[in-house]
C-alpha positions in Angstrom: 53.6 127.9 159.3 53.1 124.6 157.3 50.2 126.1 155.1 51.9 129.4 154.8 55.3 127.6 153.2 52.7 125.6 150.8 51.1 129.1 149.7 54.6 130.2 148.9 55.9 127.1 147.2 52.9 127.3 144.8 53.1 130.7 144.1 56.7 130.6 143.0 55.4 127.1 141.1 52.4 129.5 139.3 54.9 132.2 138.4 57.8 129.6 136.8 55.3 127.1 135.3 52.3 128.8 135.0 51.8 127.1 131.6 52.6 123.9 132.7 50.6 123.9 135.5 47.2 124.6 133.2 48.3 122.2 131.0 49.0 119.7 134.1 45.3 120.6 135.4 43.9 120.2 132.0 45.2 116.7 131.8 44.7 115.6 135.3 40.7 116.6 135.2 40.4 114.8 132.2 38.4 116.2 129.3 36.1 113.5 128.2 32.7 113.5 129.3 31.4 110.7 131.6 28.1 108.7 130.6 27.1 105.7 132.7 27.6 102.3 130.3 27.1 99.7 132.6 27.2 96.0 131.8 24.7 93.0 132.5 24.8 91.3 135.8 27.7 93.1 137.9 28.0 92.0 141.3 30.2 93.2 144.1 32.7 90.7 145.1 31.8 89.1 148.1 34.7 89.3 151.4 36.6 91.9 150.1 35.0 94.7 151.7 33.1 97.9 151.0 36.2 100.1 151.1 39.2 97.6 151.6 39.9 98.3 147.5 41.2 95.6 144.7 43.7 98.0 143.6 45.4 95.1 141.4 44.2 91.9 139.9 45.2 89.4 137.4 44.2 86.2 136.0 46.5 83.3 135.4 45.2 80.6 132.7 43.3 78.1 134.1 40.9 81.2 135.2 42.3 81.4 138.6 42.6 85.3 139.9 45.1 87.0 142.4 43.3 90.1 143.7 45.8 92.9 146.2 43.8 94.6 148.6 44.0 96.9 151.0 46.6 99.7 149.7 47.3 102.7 151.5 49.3 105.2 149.5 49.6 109.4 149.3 46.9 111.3 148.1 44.1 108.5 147.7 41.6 107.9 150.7 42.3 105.1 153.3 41.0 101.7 152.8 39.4 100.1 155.5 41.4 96.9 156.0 45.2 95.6 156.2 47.0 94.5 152.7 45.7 91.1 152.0 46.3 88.9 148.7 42.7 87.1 147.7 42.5 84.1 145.5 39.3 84.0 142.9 38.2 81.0 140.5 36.7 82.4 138.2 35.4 78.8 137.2 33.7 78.7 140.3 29.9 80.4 139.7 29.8 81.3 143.7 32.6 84.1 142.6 34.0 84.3 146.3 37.3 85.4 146.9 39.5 83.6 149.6 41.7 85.1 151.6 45.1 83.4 150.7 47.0 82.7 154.4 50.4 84.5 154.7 53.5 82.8 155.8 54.3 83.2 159.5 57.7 84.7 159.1 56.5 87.7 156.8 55.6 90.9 158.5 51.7 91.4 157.6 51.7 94.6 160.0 53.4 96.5 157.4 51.7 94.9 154.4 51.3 97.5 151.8 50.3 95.4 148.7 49.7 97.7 145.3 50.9 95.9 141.9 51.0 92.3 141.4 52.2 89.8 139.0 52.2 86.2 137.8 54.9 83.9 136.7 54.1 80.4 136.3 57.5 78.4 135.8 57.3 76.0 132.8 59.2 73.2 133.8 57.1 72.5 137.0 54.3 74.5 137.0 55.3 76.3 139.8 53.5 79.6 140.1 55.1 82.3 141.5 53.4 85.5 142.8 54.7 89.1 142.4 53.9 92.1 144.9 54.7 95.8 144.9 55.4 96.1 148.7 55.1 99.9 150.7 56.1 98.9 154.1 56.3 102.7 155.8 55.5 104.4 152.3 58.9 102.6 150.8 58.9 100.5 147.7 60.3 96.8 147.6 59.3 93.8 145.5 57.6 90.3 147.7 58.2 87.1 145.7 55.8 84.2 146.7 55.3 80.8 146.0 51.2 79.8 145.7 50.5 76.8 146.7 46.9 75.3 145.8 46.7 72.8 148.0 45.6 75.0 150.9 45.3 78.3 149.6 48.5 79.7 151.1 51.3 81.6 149.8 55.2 80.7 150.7 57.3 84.2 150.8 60.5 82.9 148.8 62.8 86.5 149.0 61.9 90.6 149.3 63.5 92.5 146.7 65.1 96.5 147.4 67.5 98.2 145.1 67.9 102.0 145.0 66.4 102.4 141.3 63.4 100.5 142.8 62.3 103.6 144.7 59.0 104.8 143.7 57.3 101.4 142.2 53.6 101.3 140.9 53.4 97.9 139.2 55.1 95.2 137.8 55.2 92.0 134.8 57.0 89.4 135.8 58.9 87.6 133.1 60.8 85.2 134.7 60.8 83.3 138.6 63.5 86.5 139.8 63.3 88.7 136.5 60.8 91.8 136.0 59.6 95.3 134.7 58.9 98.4 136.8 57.5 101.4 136.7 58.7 104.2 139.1 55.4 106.2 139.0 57.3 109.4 140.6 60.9 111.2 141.0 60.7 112.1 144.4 60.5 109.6 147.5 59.4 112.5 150.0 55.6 112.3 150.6 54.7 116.1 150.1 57.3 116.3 147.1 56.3 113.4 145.3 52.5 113.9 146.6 51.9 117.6 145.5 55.1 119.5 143.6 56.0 116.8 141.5 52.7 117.1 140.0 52.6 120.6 140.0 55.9 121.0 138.2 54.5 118.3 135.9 58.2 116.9 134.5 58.3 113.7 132.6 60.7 112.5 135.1 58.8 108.9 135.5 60.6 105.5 134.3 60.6 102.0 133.6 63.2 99.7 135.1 64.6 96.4 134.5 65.4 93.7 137.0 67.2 90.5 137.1 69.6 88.9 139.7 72.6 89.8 137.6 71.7 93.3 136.3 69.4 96.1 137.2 69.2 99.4 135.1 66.7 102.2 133.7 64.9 100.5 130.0 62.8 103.2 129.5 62.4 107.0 130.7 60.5 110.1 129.6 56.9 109.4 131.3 54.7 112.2 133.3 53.2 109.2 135.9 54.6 105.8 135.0 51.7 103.4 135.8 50.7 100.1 134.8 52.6 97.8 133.2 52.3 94.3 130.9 54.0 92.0 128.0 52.3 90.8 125.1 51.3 87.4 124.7 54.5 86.9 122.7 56.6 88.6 125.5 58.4 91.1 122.4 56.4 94.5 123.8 56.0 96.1 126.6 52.8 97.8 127.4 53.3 101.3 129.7 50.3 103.3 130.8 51.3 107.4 131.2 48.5 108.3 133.7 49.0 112.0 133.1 49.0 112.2 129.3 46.2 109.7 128.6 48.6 107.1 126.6 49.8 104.1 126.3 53.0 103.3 125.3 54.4 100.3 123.0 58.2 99.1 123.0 60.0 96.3 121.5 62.0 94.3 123.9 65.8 93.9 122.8 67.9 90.8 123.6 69.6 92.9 126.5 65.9 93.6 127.7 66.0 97.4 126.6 63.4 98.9 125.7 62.7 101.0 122.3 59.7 102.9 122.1 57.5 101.6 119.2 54.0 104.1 119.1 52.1 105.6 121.7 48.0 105.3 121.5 45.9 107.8 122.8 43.3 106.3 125.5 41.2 109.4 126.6 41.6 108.5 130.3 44.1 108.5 133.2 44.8 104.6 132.7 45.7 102.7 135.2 47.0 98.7 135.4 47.0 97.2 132.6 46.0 93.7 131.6 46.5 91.5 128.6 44.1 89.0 127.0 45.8 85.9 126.2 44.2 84.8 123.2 43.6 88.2 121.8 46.5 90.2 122.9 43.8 93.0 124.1 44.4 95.5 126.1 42.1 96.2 129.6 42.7 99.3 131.3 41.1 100.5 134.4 40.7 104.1 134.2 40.0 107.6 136.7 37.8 109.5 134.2 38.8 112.4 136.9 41.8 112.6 139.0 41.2 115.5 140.7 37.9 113.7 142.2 39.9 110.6 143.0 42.3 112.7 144.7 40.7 115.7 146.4 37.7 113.0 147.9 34.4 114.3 148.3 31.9 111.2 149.2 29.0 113.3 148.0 30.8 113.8 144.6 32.6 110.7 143.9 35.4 109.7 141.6 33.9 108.0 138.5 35.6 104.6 137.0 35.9 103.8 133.3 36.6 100.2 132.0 39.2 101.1 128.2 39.7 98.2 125.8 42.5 98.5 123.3 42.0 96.5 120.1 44.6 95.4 117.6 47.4 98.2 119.4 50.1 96.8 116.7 48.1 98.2 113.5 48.1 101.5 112.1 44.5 102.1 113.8 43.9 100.8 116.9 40.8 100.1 118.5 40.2 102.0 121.5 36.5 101.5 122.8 35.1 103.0 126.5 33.8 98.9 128.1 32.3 100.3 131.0 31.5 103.7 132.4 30.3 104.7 135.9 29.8 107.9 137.9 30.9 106.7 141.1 28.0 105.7 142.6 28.4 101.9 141.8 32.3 101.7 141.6 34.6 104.5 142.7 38.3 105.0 141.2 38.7 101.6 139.0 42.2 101.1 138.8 41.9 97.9 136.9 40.1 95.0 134.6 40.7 91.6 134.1 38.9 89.3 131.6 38.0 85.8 131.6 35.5 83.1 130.8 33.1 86.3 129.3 33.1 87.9 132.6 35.2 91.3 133.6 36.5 91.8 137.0 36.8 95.6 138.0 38.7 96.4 140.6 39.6 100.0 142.6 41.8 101.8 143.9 40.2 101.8 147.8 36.2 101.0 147.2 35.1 97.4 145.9 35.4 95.2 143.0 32.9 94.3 140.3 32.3 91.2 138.9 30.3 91.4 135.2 28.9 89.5 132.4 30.6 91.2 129.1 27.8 90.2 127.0 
């Protein structure tokens, strides 16, 4: 009966959007063609596992990296392990990641971890550690303290609110303030899994939260995905999985959000991360979704490192990093750089350390 309903739901789907739908398929297979560009000396991180993922990362400034693993979510294929948070020095040339120990009183059972951020607190150096939480496929915010010491992490509050209900990433601005991206309208797994992107609606947002206010900054997106500020904190940098852009908009004293440009990146983009002396762009990109999706081992999902270049100017710089077919690094959902080396990270196989030159 199941499969028989799902025949009938798409064919009513084909016959009211049929045009959408090609268009939607179009977009989602991605059109560019995939060469393997591989850089010097890449290395699989060691302790993460094969196929435990390294859906998120990010690098704080003294070169030390937060790395969310683990991440079971609709439509991709199961990771092997629970959701862990590793620490990385980058600074360090053994490049091991260590697990960072969670607090007693935090549930790790339900551990979901997909997004993460970093706020380090000026006055004390405090460093405070954003994660995208799906306990039971919901959607909540974990704030953590890190402390170096001994490698640990302190879990300071969890954050719900009902227009927090489908979150993908976040950029922390503040210890308890943030950006969000809702990646999808529905909350229901087949809705949200399967018509939503069928009907193909730009129903995807970006919310803002603080302590005092929480509202909607920014709406209009197919699949709301990563997320980052500019080095200056005045833009906002949104990755539209489904169209192949990313967004620019000015922040407002009222932290609004008015859309500036959008720049064309070839690729279903991922996370995003910012280079801090630059202000470049890294994008970790699925050079295929319906591969990343629809999971055949013996036909892998490719992975695609995009740089952005100067995204303010008239003609920005959009340049293809790294390209693989899959059979090194499956479905790269993200890429950090520091130090002259690129960390690649995916959505449920391993992560990549490399040399960029």
């Amino acid at each position: 009966m199941g499969k028989l309903v799902i025949a009938i739901v798409v064919a009513a789907l084909s016959v009211l959007f049929g045009e959408r739908m090609v268009n939607f398929r179009k977009r989602f297979l991605a059109s560019n063609e995939l060469v393997n560009s591989h850089l010097p000396n890449c290395v699989a991180l060691k302790n993460l596992g094969e196929y435990s993922g390294s859906e998120d990362i990010t690098i704080v400034g003294n070169g030390r990296a937060f790395i969310s693993t683990g991440l079971e979510y609709p439509g991709i294929p199961v990771t092997d392990g629970t959701g862990k948070i590793f620490s990385l020095d980058m600074q360090d040339p053994r490049m091991k990641p260590v697990e960072l120990r969670m607090p007693r009183n935090f549930d790790l059972e339900s551990f979901n971890p997909h997004g993460i951020s970093v706020y380090t607190d000026e006055t004390d150096d405090t460093v405070y550690l954003f994660v995208v939480n799906h306990p039971q496929h919901k959607s909540q915010i974990e704030l953590f303290r890190f402390v170096e010491d001994d490698l640990s992490l302190v879990h300071v509050k969890t954050i719900t609110h009902e227009l927090l209900y489908s979150v993908n990433d976040i950029v922390a601005l503040g210890v308890d303030t943030f950006y969000a991206t809702n990646d999808h309208y529905f909350t229901h797994e087949f809705l949200k899994g399967f018509v939503e992107l069928l009907l193909a609606q730009p129903w995807s947002n970006v919310v803002y939260y603080s302590p005092e206010e929480v509202k909607v900054v920014s709406e209009g997106y197919y699949i709301a995905n990563g997320i980052n500020v500019s080095p200056d904190k005045g833009h906002i940098y949104v990755a539209d999985m489904l169209v192949h852009e990313v967004h620019v908009l000015e922040r407002k004293e009222d932290n609004g959000l008015v859309p500036v440009k959008a720049v064309a990146v070839g690729s279903l983009c991922d996370n995003i991360e910012v280079q801090p002396d630059t202000g470049d762009l890294w994008l970790g990109c699925h050079p295929n979704g319906l591969k990343l999706f629809m999971f055949d081992p013996k036909n892998p999902p490719g992975s695609e490192v995009i740089r952005v270049q100067n995204i303010h100017s008239d003609e920005p710089l959009v340049t293809r990093v790294y390209a693989d077919d899959g059979q090194v690094i499956m479905g790269s959902s993200v890429a950090a750089t520091y130090g002259g080396k690129l960390l690649i990270g995916s959505v449920f196989h391993k992560a990549l350390c490399c040399d960029l030159e």
